[in-house]
C-alpha positions as CSV (number, residue, x, y, z in Angstrom):
1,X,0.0,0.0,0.0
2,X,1.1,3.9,-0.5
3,X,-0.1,6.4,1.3
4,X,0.3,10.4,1.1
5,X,-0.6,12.4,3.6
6,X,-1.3,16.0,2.5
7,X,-1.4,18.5,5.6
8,X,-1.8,22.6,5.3
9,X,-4.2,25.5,6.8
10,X,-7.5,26.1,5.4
11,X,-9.5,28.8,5.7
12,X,-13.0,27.3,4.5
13,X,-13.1,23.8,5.4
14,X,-16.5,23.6,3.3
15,X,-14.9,24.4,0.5
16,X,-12.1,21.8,0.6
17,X,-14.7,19.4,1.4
18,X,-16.2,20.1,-1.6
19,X,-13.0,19.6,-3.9
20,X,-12.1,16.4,-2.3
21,X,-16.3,15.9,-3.3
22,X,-15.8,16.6,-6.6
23,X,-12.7,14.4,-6.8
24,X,-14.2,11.6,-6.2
25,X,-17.2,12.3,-8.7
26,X,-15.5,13.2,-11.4
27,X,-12.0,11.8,-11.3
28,X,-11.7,9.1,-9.1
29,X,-13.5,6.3,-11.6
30,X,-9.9,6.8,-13.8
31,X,-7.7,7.0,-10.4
32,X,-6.4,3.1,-10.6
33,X,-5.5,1.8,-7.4
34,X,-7.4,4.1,-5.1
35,X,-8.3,2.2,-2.2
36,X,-9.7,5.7,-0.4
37,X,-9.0,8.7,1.4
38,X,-9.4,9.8,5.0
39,X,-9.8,13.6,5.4
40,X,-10.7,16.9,7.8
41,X,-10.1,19.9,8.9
42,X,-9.3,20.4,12.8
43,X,-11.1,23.2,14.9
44,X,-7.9,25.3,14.5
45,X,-8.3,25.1,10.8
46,X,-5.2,22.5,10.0
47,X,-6.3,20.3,7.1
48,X,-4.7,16.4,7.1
49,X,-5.8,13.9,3.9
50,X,-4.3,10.3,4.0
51,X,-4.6,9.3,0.4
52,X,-4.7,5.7,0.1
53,X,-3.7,3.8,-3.6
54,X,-2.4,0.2,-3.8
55,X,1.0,1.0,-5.0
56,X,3.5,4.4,-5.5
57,X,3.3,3.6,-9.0
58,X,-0.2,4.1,-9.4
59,X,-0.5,6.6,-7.5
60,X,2.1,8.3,-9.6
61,X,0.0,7.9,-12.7
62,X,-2.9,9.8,-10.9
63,X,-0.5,12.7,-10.5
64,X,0.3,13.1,-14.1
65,X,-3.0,13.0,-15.3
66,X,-4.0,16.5,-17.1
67,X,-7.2,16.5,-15.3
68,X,-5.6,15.7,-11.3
69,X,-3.6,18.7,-12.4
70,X,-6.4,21.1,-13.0
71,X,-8.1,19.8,-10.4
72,X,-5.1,20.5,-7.6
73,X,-4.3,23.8,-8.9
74,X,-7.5,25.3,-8.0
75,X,-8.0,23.5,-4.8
76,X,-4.3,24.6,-4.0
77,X,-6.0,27.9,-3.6
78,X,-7.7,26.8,-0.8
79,X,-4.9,26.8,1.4
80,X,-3.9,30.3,3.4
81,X,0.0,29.1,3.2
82,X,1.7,26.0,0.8
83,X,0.5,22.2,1.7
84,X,3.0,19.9,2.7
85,X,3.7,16.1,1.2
86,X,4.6,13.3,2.9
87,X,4.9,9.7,0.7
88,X,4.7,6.3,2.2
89,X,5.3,2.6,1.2
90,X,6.2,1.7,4.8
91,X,2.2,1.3,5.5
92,X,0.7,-0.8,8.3
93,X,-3.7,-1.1,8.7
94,X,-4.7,-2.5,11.5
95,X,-8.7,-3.1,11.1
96,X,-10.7,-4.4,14.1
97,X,-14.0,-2.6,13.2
98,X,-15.0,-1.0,9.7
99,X,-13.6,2.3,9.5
100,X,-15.9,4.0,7.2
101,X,-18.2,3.5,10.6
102,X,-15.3,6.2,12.2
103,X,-17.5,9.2,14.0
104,X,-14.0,10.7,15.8
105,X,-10.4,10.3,13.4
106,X,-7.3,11.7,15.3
107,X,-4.5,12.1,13.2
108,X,-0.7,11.2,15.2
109,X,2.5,12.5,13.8
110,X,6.0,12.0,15.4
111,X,9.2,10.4,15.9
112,X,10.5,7.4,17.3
113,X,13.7,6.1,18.1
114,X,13.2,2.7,17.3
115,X,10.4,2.4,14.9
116,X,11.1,-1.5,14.4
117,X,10.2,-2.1,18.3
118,X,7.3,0.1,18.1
119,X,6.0,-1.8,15.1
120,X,6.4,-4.9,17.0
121,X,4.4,-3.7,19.5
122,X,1.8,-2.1,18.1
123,X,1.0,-5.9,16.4
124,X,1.4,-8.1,19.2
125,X,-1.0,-10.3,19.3
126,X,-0.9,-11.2,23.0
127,X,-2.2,-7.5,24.1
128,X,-6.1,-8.0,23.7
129,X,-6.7,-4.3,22.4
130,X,-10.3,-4.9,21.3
131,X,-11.9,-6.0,24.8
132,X,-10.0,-3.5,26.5
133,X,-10.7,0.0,23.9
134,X,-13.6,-1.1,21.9
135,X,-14.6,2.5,20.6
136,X,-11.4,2.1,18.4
137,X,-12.2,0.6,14.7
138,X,-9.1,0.4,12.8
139,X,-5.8,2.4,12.5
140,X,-3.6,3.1,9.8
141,X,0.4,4.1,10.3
142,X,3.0,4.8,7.9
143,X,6.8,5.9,8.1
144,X,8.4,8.3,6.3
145,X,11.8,8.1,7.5
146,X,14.2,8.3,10.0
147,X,11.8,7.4,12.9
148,X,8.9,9.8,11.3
149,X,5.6,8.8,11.1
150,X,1.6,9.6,10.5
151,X,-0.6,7.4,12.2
152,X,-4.7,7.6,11.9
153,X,-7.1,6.1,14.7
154,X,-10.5,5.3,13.9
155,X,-13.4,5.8,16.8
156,X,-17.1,5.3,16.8
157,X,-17.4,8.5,18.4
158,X,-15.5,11.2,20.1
159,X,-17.2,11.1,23.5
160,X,-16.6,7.2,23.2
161,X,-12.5,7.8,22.2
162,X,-12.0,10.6,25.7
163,X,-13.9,8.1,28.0
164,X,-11.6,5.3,26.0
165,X,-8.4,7.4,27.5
166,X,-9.7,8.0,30.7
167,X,-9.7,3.8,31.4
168,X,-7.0,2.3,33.4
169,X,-4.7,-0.1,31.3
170,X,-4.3,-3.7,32.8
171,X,-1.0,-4.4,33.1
172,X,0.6,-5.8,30.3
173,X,-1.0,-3.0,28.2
174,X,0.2,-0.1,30.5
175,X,3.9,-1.7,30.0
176,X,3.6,-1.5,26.4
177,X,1.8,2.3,26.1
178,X,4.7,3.3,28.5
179,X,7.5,1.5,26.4
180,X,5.9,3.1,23.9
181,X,5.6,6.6,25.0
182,X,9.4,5.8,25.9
183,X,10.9,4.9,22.4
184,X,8.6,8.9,21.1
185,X,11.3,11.6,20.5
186,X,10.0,14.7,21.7
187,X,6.2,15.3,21.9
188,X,3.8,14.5,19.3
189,X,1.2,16.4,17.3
190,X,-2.0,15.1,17.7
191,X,-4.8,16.3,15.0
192,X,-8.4,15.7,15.7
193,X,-10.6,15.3,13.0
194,X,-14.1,15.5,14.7
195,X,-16.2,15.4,11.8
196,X,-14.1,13.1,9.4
197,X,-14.1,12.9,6.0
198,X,-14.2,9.2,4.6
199,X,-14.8,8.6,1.2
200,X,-13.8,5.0,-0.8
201,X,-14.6,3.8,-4.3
């Protein structure tokens, strides 16, 4: 999977919403690969999209189609100050719920020191996740480098996600959040998308 993750300050969310609307109207039927896009604009007016395709390569080819280029350079205009890029093949999902379901999305970005151990234990099996934060329906991380990375979380609602972070972690699962929090360089940005944007073919 590839994923870019588009990030800038808005001044009319309505707007964008409407671009991203008319994208997938009108251009997404010859957008091969695109497995969907995950999108909002936070209550302090910072827009995040994680565009979704099955491979760079494809969605390469959307990005030189003429009509993705029309389509970019007015919604470019959009933004008070230039949209940054960040392109991903190092892409893990992990899906306990259906995600298209998500009320609440909070966008994570940051920096770890060892991204290979916090892979590890983001997908241990042994932690039983569901039982213990059922409001969460999926999540979707990628790296972009030197311990950087974008990671999505998917909740039924927001009220259910803050009671979620209020609960005290049994154990084994409070060792691996602190490990966790331990291996994070610096603190990170956390970007609450409270009326998400989810749109799929």
């Amino acid at each position: 999977m590839f994923i870019q993750v588009i990030q800038g300050p808005v001044a009319d969310p309505d707007k964008v919403k409407a671009a991203l609307q008319r994208w997938v109207k009108d251009l997404s039927p010859g957008a091969t690969g695109w497995l969907g896009t995950t999108a909002g604009v936070t209550q302090g007016g910072q827009f995040v999209a994680l565009a979704r395709f099955d491979s760079q390569d494809h969605a390469q080819a959307n990005s030189d189609r003429p009509e993705q280029g029309e389509w970019w350079a007015e919604t470019a205009h959009l933004f008070t100050d230039d949209p940054t890029f960040g392109n991903s093949t190092d892409v893990t999902a992990d899906l306990t719920g259906d995600p298209s379901d998500a009320g609440f999305v909070q966008v994570m970005q940051g920096r770890s020191k060892d991204p290979e151990r916090a892979r590890e234990l983001m997908s241990d099996d042994s932690i039983d996740w569901a039982s213990f934060r059922p409001e969460i329906l999926a999540s979707v991380g990628c790296g972009h480098g030197d311990g950087a990375y974008t990671m999505a979380i998917y909740f039924t609602s927001e009220k259910a996600a803050r009671e979620g972070e209020g609960k005290e972690a049994p154990p084994e699962l409070k060792a691996m959040m602190d490990e966790m929090m331990h291996l994070e360089v610096g603190t990170p940005a956390f970007y609450d998308l409270t009326d998400p944007w989810l749109f799929a073919p």
